[in-house]
N, C-alpha and C positions, 0 to 999 in steps of 0.2 A: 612452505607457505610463501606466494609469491607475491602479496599486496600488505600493502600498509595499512591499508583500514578496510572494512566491509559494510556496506551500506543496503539495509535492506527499504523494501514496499512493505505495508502492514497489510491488507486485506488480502487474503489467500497466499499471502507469503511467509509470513509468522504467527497469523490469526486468522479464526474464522467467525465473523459477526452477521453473518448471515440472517439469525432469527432476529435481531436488532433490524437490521438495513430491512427487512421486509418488513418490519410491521411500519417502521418509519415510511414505508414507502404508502402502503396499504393507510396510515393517517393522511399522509399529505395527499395523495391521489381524492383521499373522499371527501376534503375538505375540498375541495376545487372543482369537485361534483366530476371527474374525470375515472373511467373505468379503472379500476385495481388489476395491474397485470400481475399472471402467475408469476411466484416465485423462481421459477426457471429463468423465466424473461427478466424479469430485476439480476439476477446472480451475473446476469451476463452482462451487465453494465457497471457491475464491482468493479473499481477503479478509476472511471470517468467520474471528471468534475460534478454534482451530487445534479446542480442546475442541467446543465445536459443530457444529465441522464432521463432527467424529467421530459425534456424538451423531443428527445429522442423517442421518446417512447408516448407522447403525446402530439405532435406537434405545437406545443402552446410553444413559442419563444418569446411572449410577450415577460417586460421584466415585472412585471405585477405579480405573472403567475410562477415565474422562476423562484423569487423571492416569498410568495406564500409556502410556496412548497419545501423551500430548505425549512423556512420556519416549523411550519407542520409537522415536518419529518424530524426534526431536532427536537422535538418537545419530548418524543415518541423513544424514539432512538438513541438519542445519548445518553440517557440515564441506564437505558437496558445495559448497552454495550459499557459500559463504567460499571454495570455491577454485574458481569460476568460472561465477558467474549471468551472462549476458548484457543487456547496458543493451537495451531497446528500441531501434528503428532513431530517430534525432534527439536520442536524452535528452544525447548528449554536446553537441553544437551548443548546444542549449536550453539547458542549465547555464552552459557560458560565455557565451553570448552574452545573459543574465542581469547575470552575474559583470559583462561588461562595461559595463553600462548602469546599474550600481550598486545592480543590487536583490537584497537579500538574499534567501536561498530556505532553507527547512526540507524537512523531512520529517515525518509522522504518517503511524505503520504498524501495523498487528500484528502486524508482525515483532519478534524479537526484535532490541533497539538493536544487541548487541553483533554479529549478525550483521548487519545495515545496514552498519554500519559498516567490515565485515570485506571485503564486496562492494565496497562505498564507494572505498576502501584498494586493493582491486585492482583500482581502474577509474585510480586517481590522483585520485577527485574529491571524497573525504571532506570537503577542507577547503575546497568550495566551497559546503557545508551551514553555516549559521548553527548550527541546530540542529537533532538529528535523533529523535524521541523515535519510541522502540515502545512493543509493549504490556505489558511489563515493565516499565515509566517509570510507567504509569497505573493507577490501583484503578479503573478504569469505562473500557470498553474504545467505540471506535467503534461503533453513532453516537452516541454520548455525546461532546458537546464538550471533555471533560478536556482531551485531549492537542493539541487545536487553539489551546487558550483558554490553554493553557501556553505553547506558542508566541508567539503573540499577544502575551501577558505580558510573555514574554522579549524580544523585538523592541522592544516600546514602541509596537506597530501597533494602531491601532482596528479591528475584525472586517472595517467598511465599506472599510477602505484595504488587505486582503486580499485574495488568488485561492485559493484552494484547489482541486486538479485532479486526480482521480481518475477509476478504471474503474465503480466498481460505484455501484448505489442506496445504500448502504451510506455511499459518501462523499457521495453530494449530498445526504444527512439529515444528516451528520454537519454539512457546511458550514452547512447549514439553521440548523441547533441553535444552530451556533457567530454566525453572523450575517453571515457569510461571502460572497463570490461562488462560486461553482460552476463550472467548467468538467469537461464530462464527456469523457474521453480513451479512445479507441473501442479500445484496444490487445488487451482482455480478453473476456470470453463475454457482456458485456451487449451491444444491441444498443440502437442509440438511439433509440429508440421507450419505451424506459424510462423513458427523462429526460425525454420531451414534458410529461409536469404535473408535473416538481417543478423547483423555482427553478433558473436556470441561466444564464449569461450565452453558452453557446458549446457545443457539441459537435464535440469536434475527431478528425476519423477519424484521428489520429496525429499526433505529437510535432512534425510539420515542419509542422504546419497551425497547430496552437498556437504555434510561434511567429512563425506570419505574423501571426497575430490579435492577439498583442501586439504585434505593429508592430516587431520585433526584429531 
C-alpha cells in the first residue's frame, strides 16, 4: 500500500443516487415550467456543480432560476437519497478493508455534507470517513482543489502520499490541481478512453478491482 490516505468522489464512485438525482431533477425542471430531460441526460451530468447542471441543460443562467432549481430539486431529492442511496457493488468491502490496514479515507463531493453523511449513517459507515466535506464546506467547487487540499490539511498528508478516486474528468483535474494520484473508477457514464491523457495511476472497471490494485 503506497498512500497514506485515500480519498474518494461519492456519486458513482461509492454510491448510486441516481433515482434521487432524477426525480429532483424532474421537480425542479417543472417547477420552472422547463422540459424534463431523460434520465440518461441527467446521469451524465452526475458530478457537476447541481446549478450547472441545470444551466447546462437548459440554457437558463439566470441566478433566479439556478437557485429555484437547487431549491426544487432539494425538497425532492435529499430526503430520497438519506433514506436509501445504494453503495456501489465493493464500496463496503473497500472501506473496511481500508479501515483495517490503517488507512484513513475521506470523501470530496458536491454533494450536500449533510446528505453524505445521512446515506453514510444508513449504510453504518459514517464513522469509517476521516472526513467528509461537500460542496457546501467550499467557496470554489471541483475542480478546484479547495476541498481536497482541506482534507489534505486535515489529515497532515502531502498531495504525493494521497489517492484520490473518482468517476468523472472532473475529479482527475480536480486530483491534477490538488497534486494528487488519480485513480479513475469506471462505476459512472465516463468511459475510460477519457482518462487516457490526463494523469492517472489506474483505471479501475469497479470497486473490487481497486482494491486489488491497492493490494488489499
Amino acid at each position: 500500500m503506497d498512500y497514506k490516505a485515500v480519498i474518494f468522489d461519492f456519486d458513482y464512485t461509492l454510491g448510486d443516487a441516481t433515482d434521487a438525482i432524477y426525480a429532483g431533477f424532474k421537480a425542479g425542471m417543472t417547477a420552472l415550467g422547463q422540459p424534463v430531460p431523460d434520465r440518461e441526460t441527467v446521469r451524465r451530468t452526475v458530478g457537476m456543480v447541481l446549478e450547472d447542471a441545470y444551466t447546462l441543460l437548459t440554457g437558463d443562467d439566470s441566478q433566479a432560476g439556478r437557485t429555484t432549481f437547487r431549491a426544487e430539486f432539494s425538497k425532492v431529492a435529499r430526503p430520497m437519497q438519506a433514506a436509501g442511496t445504494p453503495l456501489c457493488p465493493g464500496a463496503r468491502e473497500l472501506l473496511l478493508a481500508l479501515e483495517k490496514a490503517g488507512i484513513p479515507t475521506a470523501v470530496v463531493s458536491t454533494k450536500h455534507t449533510g446528505t453524505l453523511r445521512d446515506i453514510f449513517n444508513g449504510h453504518g459507515l459514517a464513522e469509517k470517513f476521516a472526513y467528509i466535506v461537500g460542496g457546501d464546506l467550499v467557496s470554489r467547487n471541483k475542480p478546484d482543489p479547495e476541498g481536497l487540499n482541506t482534507v489534505l490539511g486535515k489529515l497532515g498528508v502531502a498531495p504525493g502520499e494521497a489517492l484520490y478516486c473518482g468517476d468523472t474528468v472532473i475529479d482527475a483535474r480536480t486530483a491534477a490541481a490538488a497534486g494528487t494520484a488519480f485513480c479513475a473508477v469506471l462505476n459512472g457514464t465516463t468511459p475510460a478512453e477519457d482518462f487516457r491523457d490526463l494523469p492517472h495511476v489506474h483505471i479501475a472497471p469497479d470497486l473490487t478491482d481497486l482494491q486489488t490494485f491497492l493490494g488489499l
